[in-house]
C-alpha positions as CSV (number, residue, x, y, z in Angstrom):
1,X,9.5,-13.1,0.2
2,X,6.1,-13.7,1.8
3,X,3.9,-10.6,2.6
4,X,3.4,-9.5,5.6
5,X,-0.2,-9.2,6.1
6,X,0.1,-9.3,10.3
7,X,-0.2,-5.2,11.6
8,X,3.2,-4.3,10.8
9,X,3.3,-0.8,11.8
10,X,3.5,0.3,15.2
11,X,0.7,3.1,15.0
12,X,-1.2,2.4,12.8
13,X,-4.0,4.7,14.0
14,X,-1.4,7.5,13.8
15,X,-0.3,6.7,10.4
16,X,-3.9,7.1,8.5
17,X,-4.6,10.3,10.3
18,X,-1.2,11.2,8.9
19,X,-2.2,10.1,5.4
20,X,-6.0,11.2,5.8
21,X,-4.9,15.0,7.0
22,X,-2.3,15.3,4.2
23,X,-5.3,14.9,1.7
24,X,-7.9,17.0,3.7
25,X,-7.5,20.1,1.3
26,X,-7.1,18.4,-1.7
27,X,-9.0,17.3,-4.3
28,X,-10.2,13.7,-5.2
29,X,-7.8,14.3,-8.6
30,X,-4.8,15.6,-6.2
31,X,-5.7,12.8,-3.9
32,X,-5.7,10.2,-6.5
33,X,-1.9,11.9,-7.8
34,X,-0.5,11.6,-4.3
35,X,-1.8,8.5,-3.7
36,X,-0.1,6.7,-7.1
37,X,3.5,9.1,-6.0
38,X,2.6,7.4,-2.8
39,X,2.8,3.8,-4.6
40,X,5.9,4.2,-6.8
41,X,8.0,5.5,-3.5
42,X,6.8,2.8,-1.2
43,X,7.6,0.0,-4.4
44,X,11.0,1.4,-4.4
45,X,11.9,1.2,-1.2
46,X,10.7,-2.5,-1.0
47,X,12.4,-3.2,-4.3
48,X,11.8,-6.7,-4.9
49,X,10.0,-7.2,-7.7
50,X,8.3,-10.5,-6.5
51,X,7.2,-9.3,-3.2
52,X,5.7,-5.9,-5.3
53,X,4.2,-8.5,-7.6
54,X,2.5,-10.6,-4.4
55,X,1.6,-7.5,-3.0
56,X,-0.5,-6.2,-6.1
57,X,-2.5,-9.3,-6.5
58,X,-3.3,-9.5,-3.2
59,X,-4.9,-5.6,-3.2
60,X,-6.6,-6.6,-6.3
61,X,-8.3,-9.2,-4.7
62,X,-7.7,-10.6,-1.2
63,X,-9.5,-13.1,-1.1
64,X,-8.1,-15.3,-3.7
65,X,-6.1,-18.2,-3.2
66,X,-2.3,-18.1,-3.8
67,X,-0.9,-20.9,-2.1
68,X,-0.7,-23.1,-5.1
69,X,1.1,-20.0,-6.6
């Protein structure tokens, strides 16, 4: 499965104020801990471990190449 790298979500505005106000009181250590729960629940419900895979290489550095991959 390719990514999906087109705006996916339909507001996407609305969804970081979501995710920014739910770490307003926190600290950068809570943060950092909802933010990895964050990661393991959104990789489960995509599941497939190729997509997961694409997905991390491409956050670690989007500007590399892959379509030789």
């Amino acid at each position: 499965m390719a990514l999906e790298l087109t705006r996916n979500i339909p507001d996407p505005d609305g969804f970081y104020e979501h995710l920014v106000s739910s770490q307003r009181h926190m600290s950068d250590e809570e943060a950092n801990c909802m933010n990895a729960r964050l990661v393991l629940v959104l990789a489960n419900q995509i599941g497939d471990l190729d997509t997961l895979k694409a997905a991390i290489d491409f956050a670690a550095d989007p500007k590399a190449d892959r379509k030789a991959a």
